[in-house]
N, C-alpha and C positions, 0 to 999 in steps of 0.2 A: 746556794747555787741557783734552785730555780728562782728565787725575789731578784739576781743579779741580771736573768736572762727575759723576765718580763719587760714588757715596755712600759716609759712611762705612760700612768694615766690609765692604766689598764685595771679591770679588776683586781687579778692577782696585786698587783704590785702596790694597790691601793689598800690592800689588805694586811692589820698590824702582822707580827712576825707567829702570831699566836693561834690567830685565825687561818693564816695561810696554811701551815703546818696541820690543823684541825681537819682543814678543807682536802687537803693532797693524802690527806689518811683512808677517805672514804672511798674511794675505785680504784680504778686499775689501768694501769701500765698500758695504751696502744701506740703503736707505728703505724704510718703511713706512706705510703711512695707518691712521689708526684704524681699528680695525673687521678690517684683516685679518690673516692666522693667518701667523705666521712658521712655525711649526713645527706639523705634523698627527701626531694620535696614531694610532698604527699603523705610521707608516713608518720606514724605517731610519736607524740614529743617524749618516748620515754625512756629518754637519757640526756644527759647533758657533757658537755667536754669541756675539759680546758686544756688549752693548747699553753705547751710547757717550751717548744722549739719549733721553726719551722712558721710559715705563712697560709694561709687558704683564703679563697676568696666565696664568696656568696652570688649565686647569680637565680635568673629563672631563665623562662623563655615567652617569647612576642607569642601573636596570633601564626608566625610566620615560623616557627620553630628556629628563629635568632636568638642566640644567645645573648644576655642583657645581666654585667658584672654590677652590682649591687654596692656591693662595699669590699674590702681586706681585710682581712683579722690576724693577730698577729703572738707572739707569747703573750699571756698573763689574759689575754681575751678568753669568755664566757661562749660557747656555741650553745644555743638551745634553749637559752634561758625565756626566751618570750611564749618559745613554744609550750613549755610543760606550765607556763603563769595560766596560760587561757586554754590550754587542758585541748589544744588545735592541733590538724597535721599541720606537717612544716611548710614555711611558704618559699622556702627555697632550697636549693642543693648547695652543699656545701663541698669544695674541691680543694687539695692541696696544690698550690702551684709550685712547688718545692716536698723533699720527705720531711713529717709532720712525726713530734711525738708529741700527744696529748690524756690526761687523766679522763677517762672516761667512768660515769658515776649514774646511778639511775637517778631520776627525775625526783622519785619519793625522798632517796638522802640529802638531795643539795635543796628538797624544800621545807627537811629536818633542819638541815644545817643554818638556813637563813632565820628559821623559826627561835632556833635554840642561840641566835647569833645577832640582835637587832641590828648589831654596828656593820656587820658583813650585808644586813639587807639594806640599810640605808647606803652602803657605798657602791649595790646594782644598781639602785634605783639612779642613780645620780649620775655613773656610769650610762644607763640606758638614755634619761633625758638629754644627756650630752651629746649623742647619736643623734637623736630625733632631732636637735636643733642642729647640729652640723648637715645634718642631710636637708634639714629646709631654707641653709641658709645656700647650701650649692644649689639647690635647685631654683632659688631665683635668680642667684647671679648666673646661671645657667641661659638663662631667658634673654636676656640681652650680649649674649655674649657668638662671636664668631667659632670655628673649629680650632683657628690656633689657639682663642683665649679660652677655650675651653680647656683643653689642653695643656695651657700654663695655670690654670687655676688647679687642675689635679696636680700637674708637678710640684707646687707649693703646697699641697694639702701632705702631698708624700712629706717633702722635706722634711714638714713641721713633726710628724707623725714619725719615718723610717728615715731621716737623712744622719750622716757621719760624715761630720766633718771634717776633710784630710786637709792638707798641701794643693789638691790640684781643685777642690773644691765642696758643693755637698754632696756626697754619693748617694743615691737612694739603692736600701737594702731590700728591695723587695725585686723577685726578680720574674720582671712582666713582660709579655708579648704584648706587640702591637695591637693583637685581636682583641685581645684584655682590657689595651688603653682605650682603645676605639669605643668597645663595649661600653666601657663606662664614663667616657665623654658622650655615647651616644653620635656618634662619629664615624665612617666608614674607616675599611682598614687603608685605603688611599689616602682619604682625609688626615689621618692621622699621620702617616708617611711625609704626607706632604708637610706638613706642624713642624714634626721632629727637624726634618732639613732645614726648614725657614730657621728654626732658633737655632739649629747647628750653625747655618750660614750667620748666624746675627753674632756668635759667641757667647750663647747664654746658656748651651747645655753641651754636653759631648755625652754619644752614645758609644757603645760596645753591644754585644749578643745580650740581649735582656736587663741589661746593665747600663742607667743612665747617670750623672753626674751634674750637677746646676753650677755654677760658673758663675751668673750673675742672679741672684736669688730678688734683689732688687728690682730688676726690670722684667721678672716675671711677675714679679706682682704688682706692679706698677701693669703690664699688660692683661691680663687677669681680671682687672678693676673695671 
């Protein structure tokens, strides 16, 4: 049930059937409501989670006390894991944008469990560099890009990541505000507003309340580019 509900590409899900079950043995059981902070930046790395249902997003803040969304983590995803490697407080807050169930574990057993586990660490690590080059590869196509293409480059990133595809198109399952997108195109919340309508008008995405849909997945990334 939980290997079913991770996402691809995810640690859990990347983990054989032997190791997963090893791994979900060592903590315990938390719930979360939308809205609140599993993890606070600043404090010490000494726990780790894995999120078994449910989304959260990663953010910090500017000089200016703006909120600045990082990344989304999703089932089968590792919270924590960079923080208990380098023995650092956390460099960010972690927040469920949706209710979150996740295994929570101290820091000491999931760095037993990697020890006692080489195939489980080799499949963080690989996980983790995957991260690091996906984040350096947005941030240069970031660099020449406008607010809409910035904006249809994260819609593609979703798809690839959280889309389902129906009848009316790709739905993306992650369910985001505005301030969210904004935030992490680096985008006002107008700027962003204004994106959405342009591709609504163009017939490449249709929205609902938090709820958006790709239409044409092609000329998003063809615009994107």
């Amino acid at each position: 049930m939980v290997a079913e509900r991770a996402e691809p590409g995810t640690f859990l899900a990347l983990l054989s059937a032997r190791d997963r079950e090893a791994l979900l043995t060592l903590g315990g059981r938390r719930r979360f409501a939308r809205g609140e902070r599993l993890m606070h930046q600043g404090e010490p790395g000494d726990r780790v989670l894995v999120l078994l249902d449910g989304h959260v997003k990663a953010s910090t803040s500017d000089a200016r006390g703006r909120e600045l969304v990082l990344s989304f983590r999703g089932p089968g995803d590792v919270l924590g894991e960079l923080t208990f490697m380098h023995a650092e407080p956390r460099s960010s807050d972690v927040t469920a944008i949706e209710p979150v169930q996740a295994e929570a574990l101290a820091a000491s057993e999931f760095r037993a469990f990697l020890e006692r586990t080489p195939t489980a660490a080799l499949t963080l690590i690989d996980v983790i560099g995957r991260r690091f080059r996906d984040a350096n590869r947005a941030r240069q196509q970031f660099g020449d890009l406008d607010t809409i293409g910035r904006v249809a480059a994260r819609l593609v990133e979703l798809c690839e990541r959280y889309g389902d595809r129906t009848d009316a198109g790709i739905e993306i399952g992650l369910p985001l505000t505005q301030d969210d997108l904004g935030s992490w195109t680096a985008s006002s919340r107008a700027g962003v507003a204004n994106a959405l309508r342009t591709l609504r008008e163009l017939g490449w995405i249709a929205t609902e309340r938090r709820r958006i849909t790709v239409l044409d997945l092609s000329a998003l990334t063809q615009r994107a580019a």
